[in-house]
Structures are given as structure tokens and as C-alpha cells.
C-alpha positions in Angstrom: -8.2 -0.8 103.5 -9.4 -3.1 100.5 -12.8 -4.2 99.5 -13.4 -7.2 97.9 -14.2 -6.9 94.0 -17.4 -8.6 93.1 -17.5 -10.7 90.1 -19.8 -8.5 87.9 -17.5 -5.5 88.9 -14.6 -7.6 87.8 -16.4 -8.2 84.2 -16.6 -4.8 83.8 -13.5 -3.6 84.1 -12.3 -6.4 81.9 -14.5 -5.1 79.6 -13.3 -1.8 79.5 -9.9 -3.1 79.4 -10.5 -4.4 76.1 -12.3 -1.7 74.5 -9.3 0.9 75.7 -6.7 -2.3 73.7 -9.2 -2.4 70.7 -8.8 1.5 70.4 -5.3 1.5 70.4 -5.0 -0.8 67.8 -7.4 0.7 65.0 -5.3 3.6 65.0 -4.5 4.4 61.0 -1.1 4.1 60.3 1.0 6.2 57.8 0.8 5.4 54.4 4.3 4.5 53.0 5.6 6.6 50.2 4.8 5.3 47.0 7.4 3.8 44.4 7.9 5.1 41.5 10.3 6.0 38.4 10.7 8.8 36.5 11.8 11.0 34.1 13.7 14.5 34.1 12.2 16.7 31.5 15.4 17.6 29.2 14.2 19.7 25.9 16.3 17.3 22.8 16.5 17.7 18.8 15.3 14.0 17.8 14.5 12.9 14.5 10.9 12.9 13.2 9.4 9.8 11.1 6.6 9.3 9.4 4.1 5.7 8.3 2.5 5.0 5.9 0.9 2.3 4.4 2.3 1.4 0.7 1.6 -0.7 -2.3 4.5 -1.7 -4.2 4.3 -0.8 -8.3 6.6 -2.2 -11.5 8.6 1.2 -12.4 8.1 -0.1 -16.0 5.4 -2.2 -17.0 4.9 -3.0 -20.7 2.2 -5.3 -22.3 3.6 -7.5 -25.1 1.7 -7.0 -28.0 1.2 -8.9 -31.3 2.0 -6.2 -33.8 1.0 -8.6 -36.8 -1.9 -11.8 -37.4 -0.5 -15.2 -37.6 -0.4 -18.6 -35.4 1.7 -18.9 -32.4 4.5 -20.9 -33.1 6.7 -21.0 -29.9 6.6 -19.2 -26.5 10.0 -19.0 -25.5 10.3 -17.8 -22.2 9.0 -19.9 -18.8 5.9 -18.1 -17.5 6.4 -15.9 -14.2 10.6 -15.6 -14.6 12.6 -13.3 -14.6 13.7 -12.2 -18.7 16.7 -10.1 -19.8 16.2 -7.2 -22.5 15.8 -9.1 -25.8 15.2 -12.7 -24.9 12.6 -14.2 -27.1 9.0 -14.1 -25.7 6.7 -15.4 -28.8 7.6 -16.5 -32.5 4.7 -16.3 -34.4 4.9 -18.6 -37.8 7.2 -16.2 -40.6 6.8 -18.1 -43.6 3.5 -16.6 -44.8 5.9 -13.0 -44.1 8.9 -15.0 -45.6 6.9 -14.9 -48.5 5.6 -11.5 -48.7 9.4 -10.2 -48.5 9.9 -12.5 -51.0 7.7 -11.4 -53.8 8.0 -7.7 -52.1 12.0 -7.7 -53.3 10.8 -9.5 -56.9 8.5 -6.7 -57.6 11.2 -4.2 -56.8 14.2 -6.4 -58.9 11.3 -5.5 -61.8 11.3 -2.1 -61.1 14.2 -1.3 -61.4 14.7 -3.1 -64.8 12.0 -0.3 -66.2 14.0 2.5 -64.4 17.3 1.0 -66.6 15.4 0.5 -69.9 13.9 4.1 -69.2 17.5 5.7 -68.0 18.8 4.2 -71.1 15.6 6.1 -73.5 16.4 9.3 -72.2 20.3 8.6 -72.9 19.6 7.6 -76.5 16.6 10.4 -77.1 19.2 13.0 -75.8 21.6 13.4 -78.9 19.0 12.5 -81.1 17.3 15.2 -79.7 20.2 17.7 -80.5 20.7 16.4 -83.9 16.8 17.4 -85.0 16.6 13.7 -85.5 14.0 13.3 -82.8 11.4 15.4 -81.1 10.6 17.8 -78.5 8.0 15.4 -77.4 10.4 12.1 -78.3 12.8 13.3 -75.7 10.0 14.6 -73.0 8.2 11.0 -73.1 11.2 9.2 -72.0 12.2 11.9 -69.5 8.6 11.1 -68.0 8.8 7.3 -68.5 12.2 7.6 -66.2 10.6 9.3 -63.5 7.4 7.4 -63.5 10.1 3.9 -63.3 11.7 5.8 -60.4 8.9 6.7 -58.5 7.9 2.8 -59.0 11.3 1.6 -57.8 10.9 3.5 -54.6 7.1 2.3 -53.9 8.5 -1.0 -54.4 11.2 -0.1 -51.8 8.5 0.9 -49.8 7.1 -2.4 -50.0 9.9 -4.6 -49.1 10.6 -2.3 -46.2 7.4 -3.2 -44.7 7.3 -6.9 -45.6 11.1 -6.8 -43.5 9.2 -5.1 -40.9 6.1 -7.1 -40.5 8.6 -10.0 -41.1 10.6 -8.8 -37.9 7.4 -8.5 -35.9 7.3 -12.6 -36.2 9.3 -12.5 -33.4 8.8 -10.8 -30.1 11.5 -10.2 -27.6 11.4 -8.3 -24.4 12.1 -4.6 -24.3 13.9 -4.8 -21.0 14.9 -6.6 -18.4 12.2 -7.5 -15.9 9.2 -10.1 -14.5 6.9 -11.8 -16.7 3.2 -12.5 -15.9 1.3 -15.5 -17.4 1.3 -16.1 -21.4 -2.5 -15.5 -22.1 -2.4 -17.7 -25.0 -1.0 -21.0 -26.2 1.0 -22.5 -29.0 -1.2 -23.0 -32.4 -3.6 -20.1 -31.1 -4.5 -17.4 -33.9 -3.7 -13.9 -33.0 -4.0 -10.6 -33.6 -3.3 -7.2 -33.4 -7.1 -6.5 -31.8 -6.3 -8.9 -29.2 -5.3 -8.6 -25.3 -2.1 -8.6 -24.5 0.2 -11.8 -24.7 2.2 -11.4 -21.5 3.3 -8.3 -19.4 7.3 -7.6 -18.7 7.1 -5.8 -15.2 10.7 -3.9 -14.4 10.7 -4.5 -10.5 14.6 -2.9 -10.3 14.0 -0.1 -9.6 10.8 -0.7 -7.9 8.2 2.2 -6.8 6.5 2.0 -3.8 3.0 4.6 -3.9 1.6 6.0 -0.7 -0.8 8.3 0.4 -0.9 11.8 2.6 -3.7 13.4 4.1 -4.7 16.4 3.8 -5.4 16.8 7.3 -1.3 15.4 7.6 -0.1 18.1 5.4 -1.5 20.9 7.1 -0.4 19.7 10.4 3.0 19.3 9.1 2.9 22.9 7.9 1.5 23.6 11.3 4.7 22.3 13.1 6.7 23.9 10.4 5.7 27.7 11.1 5.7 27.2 14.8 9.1 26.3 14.5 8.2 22.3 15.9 9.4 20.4 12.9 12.1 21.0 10.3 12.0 19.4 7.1 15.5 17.9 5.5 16.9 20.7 2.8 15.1 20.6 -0.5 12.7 18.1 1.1 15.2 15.3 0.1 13.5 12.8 2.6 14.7 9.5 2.9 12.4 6.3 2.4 12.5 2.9 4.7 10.3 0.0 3.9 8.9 -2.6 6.3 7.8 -6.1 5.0 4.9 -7.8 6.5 7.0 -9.7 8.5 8.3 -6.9 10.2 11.6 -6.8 8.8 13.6 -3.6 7.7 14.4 -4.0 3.9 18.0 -3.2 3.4 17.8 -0.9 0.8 16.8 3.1 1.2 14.9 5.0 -0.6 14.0 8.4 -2.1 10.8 10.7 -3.1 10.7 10.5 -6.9 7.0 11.9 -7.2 4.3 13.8 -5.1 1.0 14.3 -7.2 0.4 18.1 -7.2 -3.4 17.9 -6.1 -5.7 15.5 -3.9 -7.7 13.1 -5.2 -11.3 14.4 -5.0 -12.7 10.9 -4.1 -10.2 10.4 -1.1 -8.5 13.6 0.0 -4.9 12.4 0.1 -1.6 12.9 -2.2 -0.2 10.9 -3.6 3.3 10.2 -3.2 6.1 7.9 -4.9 9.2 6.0 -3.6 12.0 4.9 -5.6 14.5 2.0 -4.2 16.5 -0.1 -5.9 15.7 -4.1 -5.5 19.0 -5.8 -6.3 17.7 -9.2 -4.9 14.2 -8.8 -6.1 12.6 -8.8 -3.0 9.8 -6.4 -3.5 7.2 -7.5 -5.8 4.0 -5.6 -7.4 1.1 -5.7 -5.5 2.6 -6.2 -2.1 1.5 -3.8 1.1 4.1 -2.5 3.1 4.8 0.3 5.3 6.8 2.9 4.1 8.6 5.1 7.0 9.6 8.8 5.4 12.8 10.0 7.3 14.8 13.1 7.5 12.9 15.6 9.4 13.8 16.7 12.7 12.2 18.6 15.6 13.9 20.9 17.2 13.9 20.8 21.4 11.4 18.4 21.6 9.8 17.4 24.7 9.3 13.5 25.0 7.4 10.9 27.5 7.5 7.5 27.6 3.8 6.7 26.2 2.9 5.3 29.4 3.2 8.3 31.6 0.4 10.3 29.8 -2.9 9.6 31.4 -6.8 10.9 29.9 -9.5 12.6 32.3 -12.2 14.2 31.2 -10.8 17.4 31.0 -7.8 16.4 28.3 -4.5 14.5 29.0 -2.4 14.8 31.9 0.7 13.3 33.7 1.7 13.3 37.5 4.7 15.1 38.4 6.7 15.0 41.4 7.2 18.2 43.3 9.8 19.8 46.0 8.3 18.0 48.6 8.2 14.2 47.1 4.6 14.9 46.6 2.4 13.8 42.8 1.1 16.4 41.7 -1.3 16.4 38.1 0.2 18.4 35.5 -2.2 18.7 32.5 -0.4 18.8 28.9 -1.1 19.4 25.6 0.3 15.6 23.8 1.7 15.9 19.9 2.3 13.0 17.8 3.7 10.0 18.9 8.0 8.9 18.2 8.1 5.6 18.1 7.0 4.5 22.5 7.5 7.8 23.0 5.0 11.1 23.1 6.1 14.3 22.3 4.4 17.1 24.3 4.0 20.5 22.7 2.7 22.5 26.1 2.8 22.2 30.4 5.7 21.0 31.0 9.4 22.5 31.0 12.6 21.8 31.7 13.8 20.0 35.0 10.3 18.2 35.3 10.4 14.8 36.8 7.3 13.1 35.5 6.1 9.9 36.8 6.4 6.9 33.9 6.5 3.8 36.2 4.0 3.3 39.5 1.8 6.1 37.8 -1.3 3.4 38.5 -0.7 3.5 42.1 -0.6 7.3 42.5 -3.0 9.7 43.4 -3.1 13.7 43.7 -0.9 14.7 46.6 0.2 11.5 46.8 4.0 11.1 48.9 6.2 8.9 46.7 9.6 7.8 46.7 11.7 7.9 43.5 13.6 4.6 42.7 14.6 5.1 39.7 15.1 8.0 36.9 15.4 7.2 33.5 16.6 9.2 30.9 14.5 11.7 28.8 13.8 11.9 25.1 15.8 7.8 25.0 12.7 6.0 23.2 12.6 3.7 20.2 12.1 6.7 16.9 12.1 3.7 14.7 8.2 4.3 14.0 6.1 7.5 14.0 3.1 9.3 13.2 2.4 12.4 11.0 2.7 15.3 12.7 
């Protein structure tokens, strides 16, 4: 038997209808594994660099002097070039030194004629002598007039020596090969000994580059070294690589020629020289680079890619994926940087996949999917940090 449905019980149980379809639709859905890629922890020995920042230094500067006072005749060399050892630099006007030599040898011609006429005394007081025809005293005058003539002779020796000397210091030539800076004075100027320098001949091959080391550097380096981290080349023969400003590798290496034996007081750091050749004459004085020291190595280093290692509040941390697919926070104790990768000194081992790619989309216990695994301890060492 059917009864008739009124129309209000008809809107009802549309009603319901829809609530019962709006139910059934809300219903969450599973969240789909998230993608990621990463990295299997495998322990590697991978070379250890270090940067710097360094100023590049002549290896032999010397200031060109006048040794002697007189005008400035000719500068001989083109300001800012490069001069070989003994091209003329300065000629300072010789005749008034000419001169001096001159009457220097003159005085010494008339020297020696009184040493002769006295030699010849002594010659002719000598028999005379033995013959009782002259004196005790006869014969000891002359012997003393000879001496005094010779002692004359070599004064005046003396003298024409330094007149060839001062004559010789007329004309200024460069000690070695190597830069010159700017001629500080100009032809027809009077100079002198008390004077600044006339120009400066800077050797730039070789050429030293100076950098600095913290303290702080140094005892973390000796840090690493006793917990067996980081090993040092044999006799700590590091090797030196210098990038330009431009960020280009200059060709030639390097190696440590000096490291100061204290810190500076005002600054805390050591100093430390690098010596490279500079064939093409590249580097110049006063130029910044930075100076990468090479050599080292440490020993079964862990490395991340940079981007894997997150902060919190409680220290750095990475997500690693577990048995069950599942991210899982790791926390970690970071090193220094090796180039884009990190080296980690503590929680994490070998066999480790941590997350490096899809680590923004991750969350504790989140599932994920691995897509891709890319291989451990492969990063760019071409810069560091100390250690």
C-alpha cells in the first residue's frame, strides 16, 4: 500500500540527501608521498682548502737614491715601465766631478814626484852615509822625507779614488730588473743626498702575496689535527692558488716562503707570505686577491650538499629518510664548509640518506618518495674555509 509523499516531506528528504553527498565528499584524502633527492652518507678522504684575502707585495723594492749633489741632467728611463738591471735611470751633470777627478789625479802626479826626488835622497845619503861623509841624521832626514812623500802619494790615491767614485755616482742605473714608479723630480732640478727618493724599482718576478691567520684559525686547525680530522701536507709544504678579482684562477702556483713567528698585538693574526713566480707580470703591488692554501686533507670526511643542513633553535639539523620512507630530523654537529659542500663532524654515519632536494616541503614523519640519489662527498672543493 503507498501513501502519497507530501511536498514538505519530499524537501526533507532531499535535504538529507545532500547532507549524506556533502559528507562523503569532505572526506580527507591521503597525502601523496613527497619528492625528494638524496644523498647516501659514504665517509671520503677529500682535500681541505683554505681563503684568504691577500695583498700582493714587490719581493724587492729599492728606492733610487742620489748618492751625490748636482742638477739633473737626463732621466733616462719612461716612467711606470718595466727596466732591466743596469739601464740608466738619472745622469746627474759630471763635469763639476770631471773636474774634481781631474785635479784629484794632478795632485797625486805631484806626489809622487816628491816620493822620487825623496827615493832618490835616501839612495844618494846611503853610501855617503857609509863612507863617514854624511850623517847619522843626513841619512835619517831623507829616510823620513821618503816616508812622509809616500804616505802623501797614497792620501792622494785616496783622493782620486773618491773623486772616480762620486764621479760614477753621476750616473744612476737600476740594480735589477723590475717596475718603476713615477720620477719625483724633473730635468734641471737640484738634488741631493737629503732628499726623497728619485723613483722606486719594484721586482714583481717573483712576486709575494701577504695574508693573514687568525688566531682563532690556528687553534682550530690544531683542533682538527689532534682529533685526527685534518692532516697537514708533510713538512707543511702547502701549496698557494691565487684568484684575481675577476674571478679567474692565475696560472701560476705558489709556495709558503714566510709565516711571522708571533701575532700582531693590534690584530691577532699571523702573518703569512706567498711566493709565485709572474712570468707575464700579471700581479701587481697593491692588488687584493684571494689566496687559496692547498695541500691538506681530511681523512673520512662526512660531506652535505650546503643545502640539506637546516637551523632550529636547538642547533643544525638535516632530515633523513628512514626504513619506512618516512623524514625523520637528525640533528648534527656542521664543520667548516668545502667549497658547496658541509662537512659534518658528528650524527650522522655511514649508509645515511639525507634529504638535499624537496627538504622545504618536508616535515617530521613526513612519507616521501626518493627520486633521485646523488652521490656523497661530489661537491665543488675549489673554495674553503679554515677549519
Amino acid at each position: 500500500m503507498r501513501f502519497p509523499l507530501s511536498k514538505g516531506s519530499v524537501c526533507i528528504i532531499l535535504m538529507f540527501s545532500s547532507l549524506t553527498g556533502c559528507r562523503h565528499e569532505n572526506t580527507p584524502r591521503p597525502r601523496p608521498p613527497v619528492e625528494v633527492t638524496v644523498t647516501k652518507i659514504e665517509p671520503k678522504t677529500i682535500p681541505a682548502t683554505f681563503e684568504y684575502i691577500g695583498v700582493v707585495e714587490s719581493s724587492h723594492e729599492v728606492e733610487i737614491r742620489a748618492r751625490v749633489t748636482g742638477y739633473l741632467d737626463a732621466i733616462g728611463y719612461v716612467e711606470g715601465s718595466f727596466v732591466h738591471k743596469d739601464q740608466l735611470l738619472f745622469q746627474i751633470d759630471p763635469r763639476p766631478f770631471q773636474a774634481a777627478l781631474a785635479k784629484a789625479k794632478a795632485q797625486l802626479s805631484r806626489e809622487e814626484a816628491v816620493l822620487w826626488e825623496a827615493q832618490r835622497a835616501v839612495k844618494r845619503f846611503k853610501p855617503l852615509y857609509e863612507q863617514k861623509a854624511a850623517s847619522q841624521r843626513d841619512l835619517d832626514n831623507a829616510i823620513a822625507s821618503q816616508m812622509s812623500a809616500e804616505a802623501q802619494v797614497l792620501a792622494a790615491q785616496a783622493q782620486v779614488a773618491d773623486a772616480e767614485i762620486n764621479l760614477s755616482y753621476t750616473t744612476m742605473k737600476s740594480p735589477v730588473d723590475g717596475l718603476t714608479s713615477q720620477a719625483n723630480y724633473r730635468v734641471g732640478a737640484l738634488i741631493s743626498p737629503q732628499q726623497d727618493n728619485l723613483t722606486t724599482v719594484s721586482v714583481i718576478d717573483p712576486i709575494w702575496v701577504n695574508f693573514s691567520i687568525s688566531e682563532l684559525d690556528v687553534l682550530k686547525s690544531h683542533e682538527s689535527i689532534r682529533e685526527g680530522r685534518l692532516v697537514f701536507p708533510p713538512n707543511d709544504e702547502f701549496n698557494i692558488e691565487v684568484i684575481l678579482a675577476d674571478q679567474t684562477i692565475f696560472p701560476e702556483k705558489g709556495i709558503v716562503g714566510f709565516a711571522a713567528p708571533s701575532y700582531s698585538q693590534q690584530t691577532g693574526t699571523m702573518m703569512v707570505r706567498a711566493i709565485l713566480p709572474n712570468p707575464k707580470k700579471l700581479l701587481r703591488p697593491g692588488q687584493f686577491v684571494r689566496v687559496r692554501l692547498g695541500g691538506s686533507t681530511r681523512p673520512d670526511a662526512i660531506v652535505v650538499p650546503q643545502t640539506a643542513v637546516q637551523q632550529s633553535q636547538k642547533g643544525s639539523f638535516v632530515f633523513v629518510v628512514d626504513s619506512e620512507n618516512k623524514a625523520q630530523v637528525r640533528m648534527i654537529t656542521p664543520g667548516p664548509w668545502e667549497g658547496k659542500g658541509w662537512v659534518i663532524y658528528g650524527g650522522l654515519k655511514q649508509g645515511d640518506k639525507v634529504i638535499v632536494s624537496g627538504v622545504n616541503k618536508v616535515l617530521p614523519g613526513s612519507q616521501v618518495k626518493i627520486v633521485d640519489e646523488v652521490v656523497n662527498s661530489k661537491h665543488d672543493s675549489k673554495t674553503g674555509q679554515s677549519p
